[in-house]
KOLKE-978502 format. One record per residue: z, x, y of N, C-alpha, C in turn. Coordinates in steps of 0.05 Angstrom, whole numbers, plus 5000, padded with zeros to 4 digits. Each point is the difference from the previous one (the first is absolute). Example, Ala and Ser with C-alpha at 12.3 -4.5 7.8 and 13.67 -1.06 7.14 Angstrom:
! residues 2
R   n_zz   n_xx   n_yy   ca_zz   ca_xx   ca_yy   c_zz   c_xx   c_yy
R   5156   5264   4886    5000    4982    5024   5000   5018   5024
R   4986   4993   5021    5001    5016    5024   5014   4985   5022
***
This chain:
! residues 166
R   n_zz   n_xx   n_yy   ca_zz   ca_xx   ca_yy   c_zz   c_xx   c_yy
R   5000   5017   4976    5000    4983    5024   5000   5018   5025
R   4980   4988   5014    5008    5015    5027   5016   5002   5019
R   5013   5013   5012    5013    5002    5027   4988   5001   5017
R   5003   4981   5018    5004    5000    5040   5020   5007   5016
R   4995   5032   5014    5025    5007    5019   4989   4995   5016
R   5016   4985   5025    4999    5009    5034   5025   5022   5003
R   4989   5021   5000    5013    5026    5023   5019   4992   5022
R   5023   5003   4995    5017    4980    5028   5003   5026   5022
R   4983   5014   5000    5013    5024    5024   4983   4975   5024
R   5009   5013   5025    4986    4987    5020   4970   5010   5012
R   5007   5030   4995    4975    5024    5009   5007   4991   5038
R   5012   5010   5012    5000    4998    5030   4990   5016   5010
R   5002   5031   4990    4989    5028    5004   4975   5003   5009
R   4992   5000   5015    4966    5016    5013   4984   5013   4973
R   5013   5013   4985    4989    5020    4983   4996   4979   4967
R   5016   4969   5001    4997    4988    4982   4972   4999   4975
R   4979   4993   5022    4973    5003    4988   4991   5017   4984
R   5003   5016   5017    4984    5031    4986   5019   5008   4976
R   5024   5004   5003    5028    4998    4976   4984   4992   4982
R   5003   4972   5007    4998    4979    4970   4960   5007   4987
R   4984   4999   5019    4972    4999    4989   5000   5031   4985
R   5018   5016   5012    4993    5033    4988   5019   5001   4975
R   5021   4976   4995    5012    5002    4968   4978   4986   4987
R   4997   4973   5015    4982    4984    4981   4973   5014   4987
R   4995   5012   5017    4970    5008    4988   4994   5033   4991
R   5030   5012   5010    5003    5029    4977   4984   5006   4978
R   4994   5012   4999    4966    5006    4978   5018   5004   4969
R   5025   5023   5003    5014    4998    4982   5009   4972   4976
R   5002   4980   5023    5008    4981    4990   4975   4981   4984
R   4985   4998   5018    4970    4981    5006   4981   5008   4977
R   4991   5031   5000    4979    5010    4986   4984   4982   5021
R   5001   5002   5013    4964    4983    5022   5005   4975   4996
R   5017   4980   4982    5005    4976    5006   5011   4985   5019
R   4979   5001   5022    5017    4992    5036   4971   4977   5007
R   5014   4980   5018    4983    4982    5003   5010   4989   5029
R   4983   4983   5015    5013    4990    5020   4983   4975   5012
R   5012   4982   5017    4980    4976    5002   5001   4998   5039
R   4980   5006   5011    5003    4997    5035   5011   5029   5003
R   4996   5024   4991    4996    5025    5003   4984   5016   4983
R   4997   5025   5014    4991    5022    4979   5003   5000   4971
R   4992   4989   4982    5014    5002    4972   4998   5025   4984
R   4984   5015   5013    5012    5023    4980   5009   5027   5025
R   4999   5001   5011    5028    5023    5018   5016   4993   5014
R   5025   5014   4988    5013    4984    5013   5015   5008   5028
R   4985   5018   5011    5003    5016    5026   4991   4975   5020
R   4971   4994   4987    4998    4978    5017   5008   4977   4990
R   5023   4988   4980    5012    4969    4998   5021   5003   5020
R   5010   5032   5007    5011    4993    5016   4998   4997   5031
R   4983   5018   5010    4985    4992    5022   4988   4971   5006
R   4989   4992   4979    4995    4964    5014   5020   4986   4995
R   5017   5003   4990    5027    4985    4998   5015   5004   5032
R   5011   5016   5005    5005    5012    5024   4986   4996   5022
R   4978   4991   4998    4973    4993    5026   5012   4965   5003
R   4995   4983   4973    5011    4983    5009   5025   4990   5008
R   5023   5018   4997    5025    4997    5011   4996   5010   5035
R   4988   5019   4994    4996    5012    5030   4988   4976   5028
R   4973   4989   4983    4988    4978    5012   5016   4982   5010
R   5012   4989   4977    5022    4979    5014   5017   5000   5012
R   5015   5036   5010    5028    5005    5002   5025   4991   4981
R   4990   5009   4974    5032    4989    4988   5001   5034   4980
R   4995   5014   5012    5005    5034    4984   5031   5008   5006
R   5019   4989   5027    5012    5005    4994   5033   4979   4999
R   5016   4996   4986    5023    4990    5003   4985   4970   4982
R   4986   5004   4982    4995    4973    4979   5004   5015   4978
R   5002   4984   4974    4987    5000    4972   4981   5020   4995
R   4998   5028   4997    4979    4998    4998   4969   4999   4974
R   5019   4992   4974    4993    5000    4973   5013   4989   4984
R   4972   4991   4980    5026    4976    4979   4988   5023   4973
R   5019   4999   4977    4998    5015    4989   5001   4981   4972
R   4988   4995   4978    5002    4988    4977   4990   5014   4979
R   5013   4987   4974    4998    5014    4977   4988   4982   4980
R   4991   5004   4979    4988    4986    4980   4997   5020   4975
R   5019   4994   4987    5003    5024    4971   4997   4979   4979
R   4993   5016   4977    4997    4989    4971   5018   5015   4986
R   5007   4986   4972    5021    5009    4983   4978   5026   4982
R   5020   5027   4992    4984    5016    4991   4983   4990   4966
R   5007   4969   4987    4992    5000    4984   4966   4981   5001
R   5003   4986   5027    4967    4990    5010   4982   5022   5002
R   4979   4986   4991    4980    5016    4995   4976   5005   5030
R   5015   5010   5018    4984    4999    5016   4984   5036   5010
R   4979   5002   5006    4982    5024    5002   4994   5009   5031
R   5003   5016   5010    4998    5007    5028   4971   4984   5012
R   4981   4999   4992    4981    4974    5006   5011   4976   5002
R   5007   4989   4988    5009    4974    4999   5016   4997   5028
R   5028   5018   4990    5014    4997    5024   4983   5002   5032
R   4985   5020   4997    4986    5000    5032   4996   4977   5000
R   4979   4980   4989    4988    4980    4998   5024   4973   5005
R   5012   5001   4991    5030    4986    5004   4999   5003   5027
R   5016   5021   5010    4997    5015    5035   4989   4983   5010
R   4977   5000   4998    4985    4993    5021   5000   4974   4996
R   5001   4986   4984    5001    4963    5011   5032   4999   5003
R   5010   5009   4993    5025    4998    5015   5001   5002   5030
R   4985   5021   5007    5007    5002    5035   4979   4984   5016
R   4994   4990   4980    4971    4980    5017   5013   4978   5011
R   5027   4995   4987    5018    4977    4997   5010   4995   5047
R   5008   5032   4999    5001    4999    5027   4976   5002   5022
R   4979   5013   4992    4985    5021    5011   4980   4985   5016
R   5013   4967   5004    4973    4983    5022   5020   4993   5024
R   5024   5026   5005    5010    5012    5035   5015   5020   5001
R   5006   5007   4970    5006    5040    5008   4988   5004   4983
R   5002   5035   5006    4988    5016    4986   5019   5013   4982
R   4998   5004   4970    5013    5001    4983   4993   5025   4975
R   5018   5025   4997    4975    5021    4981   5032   5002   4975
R   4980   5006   4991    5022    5003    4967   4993   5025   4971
R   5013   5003   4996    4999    5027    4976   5016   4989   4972
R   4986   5013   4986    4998    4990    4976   5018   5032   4986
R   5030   4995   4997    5012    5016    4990   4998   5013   4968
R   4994   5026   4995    5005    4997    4971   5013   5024   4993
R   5028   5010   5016    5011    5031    4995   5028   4980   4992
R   4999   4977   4986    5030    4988    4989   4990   4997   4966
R   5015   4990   4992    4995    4986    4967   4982   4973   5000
R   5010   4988   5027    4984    4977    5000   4980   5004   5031
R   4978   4977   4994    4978    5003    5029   5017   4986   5019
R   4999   5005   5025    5006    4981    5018   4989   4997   5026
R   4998   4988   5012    4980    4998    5027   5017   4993   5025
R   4999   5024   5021    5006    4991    5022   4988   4994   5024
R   5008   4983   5006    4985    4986    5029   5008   5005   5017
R   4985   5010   5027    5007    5004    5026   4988   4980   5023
R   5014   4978   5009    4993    4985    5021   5004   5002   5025
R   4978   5006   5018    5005    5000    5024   5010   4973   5010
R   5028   5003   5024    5011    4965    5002   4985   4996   5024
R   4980   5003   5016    4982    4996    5018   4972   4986   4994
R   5003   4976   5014    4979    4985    4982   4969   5018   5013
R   4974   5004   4991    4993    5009    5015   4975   4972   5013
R   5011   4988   4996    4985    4965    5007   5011   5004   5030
R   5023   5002   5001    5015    4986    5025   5015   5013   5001
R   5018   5025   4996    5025    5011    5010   5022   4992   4989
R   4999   4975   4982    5033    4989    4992   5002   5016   4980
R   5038   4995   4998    5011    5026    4995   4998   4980   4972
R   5003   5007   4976    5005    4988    4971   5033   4999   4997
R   5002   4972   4999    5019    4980    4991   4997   4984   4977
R   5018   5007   4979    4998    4989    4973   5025   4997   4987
R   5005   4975   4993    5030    4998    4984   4997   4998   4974
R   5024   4987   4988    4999    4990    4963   4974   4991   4995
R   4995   4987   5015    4979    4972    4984   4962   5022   5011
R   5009   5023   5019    4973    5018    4998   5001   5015   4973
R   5028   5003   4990    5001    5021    4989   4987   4985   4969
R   5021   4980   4992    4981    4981    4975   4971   4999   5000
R   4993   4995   5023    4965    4983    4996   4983   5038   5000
R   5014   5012   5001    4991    5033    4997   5001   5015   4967
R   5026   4978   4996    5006    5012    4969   4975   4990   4985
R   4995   4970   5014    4973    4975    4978   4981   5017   4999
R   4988   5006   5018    4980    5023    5010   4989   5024   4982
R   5031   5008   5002    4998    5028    4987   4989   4980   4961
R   5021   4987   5002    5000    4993    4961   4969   4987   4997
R   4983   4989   5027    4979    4981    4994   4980   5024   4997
R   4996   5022   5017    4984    5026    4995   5004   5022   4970
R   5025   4994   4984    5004    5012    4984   4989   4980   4973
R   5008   4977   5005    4985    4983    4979   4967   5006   5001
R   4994   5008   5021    4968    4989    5006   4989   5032   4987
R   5018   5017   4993    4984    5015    4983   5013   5007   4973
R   5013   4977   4991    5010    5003    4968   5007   5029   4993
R   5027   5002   5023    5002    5027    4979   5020   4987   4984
R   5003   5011   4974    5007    5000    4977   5032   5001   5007
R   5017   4974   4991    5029    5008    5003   5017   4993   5012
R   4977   4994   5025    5022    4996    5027   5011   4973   4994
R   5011   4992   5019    5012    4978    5002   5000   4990   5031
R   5003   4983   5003    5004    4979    5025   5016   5012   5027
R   4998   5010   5018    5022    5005    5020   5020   4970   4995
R   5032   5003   4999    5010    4975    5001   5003   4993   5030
R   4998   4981   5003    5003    4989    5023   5030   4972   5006
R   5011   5004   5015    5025    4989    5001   4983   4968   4999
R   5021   4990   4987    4991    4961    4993   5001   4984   5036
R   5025   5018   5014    5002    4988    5033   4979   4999   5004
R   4985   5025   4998    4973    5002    5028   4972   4987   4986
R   5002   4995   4973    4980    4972    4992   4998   4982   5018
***
């Protein structure tokens, strides 16, 4: 079964971006599995430069949010292949990717794969900052479990979803 983390740090730091896109997409980690949706998808010198253009644009670079950070791991006994997982990635961040821009790496230096996401909280539609509670965070879990069904990997199971937010 899979896991959904939200990252609870806040990232307030100026240097948040570049931090988080230069763990996420560490070659060490990645082997070249880096992807991104409304930036550069494959350097990530520049995911972080247009990330930072649109904070800059709007004025919210400094004293906001400046990154949402999520996780999506599988148990080490699913059968999942560094292909797949990219492929996962990427409809996963499509989920956000129609008003930020969103890049993600496809981890494989653990026992199990796991994928982290880096969201810019700057819409780049309009400037709003990303606000999301419980009931963002569920209809994100459906998402994730409706993209994992849609390529039968072998095993998984269902993200559970609390019976409340039905």
């Amino acid at each position: 079964m899979e896991i959904v983390k939200i990252v609870g740090k806040k990232y307030y730091c100026e240097d948040s971006i570049r931090n988080l896109i230069g763990y996420v997409t560490d070659e060490n980690k990645t082997h070249k599995y880096i992807g991104a949706i409304g930036t550069n998808a494959d350097e990530p010198e520049k995911m972080i430069q247009q990330m930072e253009a649109v904070k800059e644009g709007f004025d919210k670079k400094h004293g906001y949010r400046q990154a949402r950070h999520l996780i999506v791991s599988f148990e080490n006994d699913e059968k999942i292949t560094p292909d797949i997982a990219y492929f996962i990635a990427y409809d996963i961040a499509c989920y956000y990717s129609d008003r930020y821009q969103i890049c993600f790496g496809v981890h494989l230096d653990t026992d199990n794969i796991h994928i982290h996401f880096i969201q810019n909280t700057v819409s780049y539609v309009d400037g709003k900052l990303f606000s999301g509670g419980p009931w963002e965070l569920e209809k994100f879990k459906c998402h994730v479990d409706s993209v994992i069904f849609r390529f039968s990997v072998a095993g998984l199971n269902p993200v559970q979803v609390l019976d409340k937010f039905l």
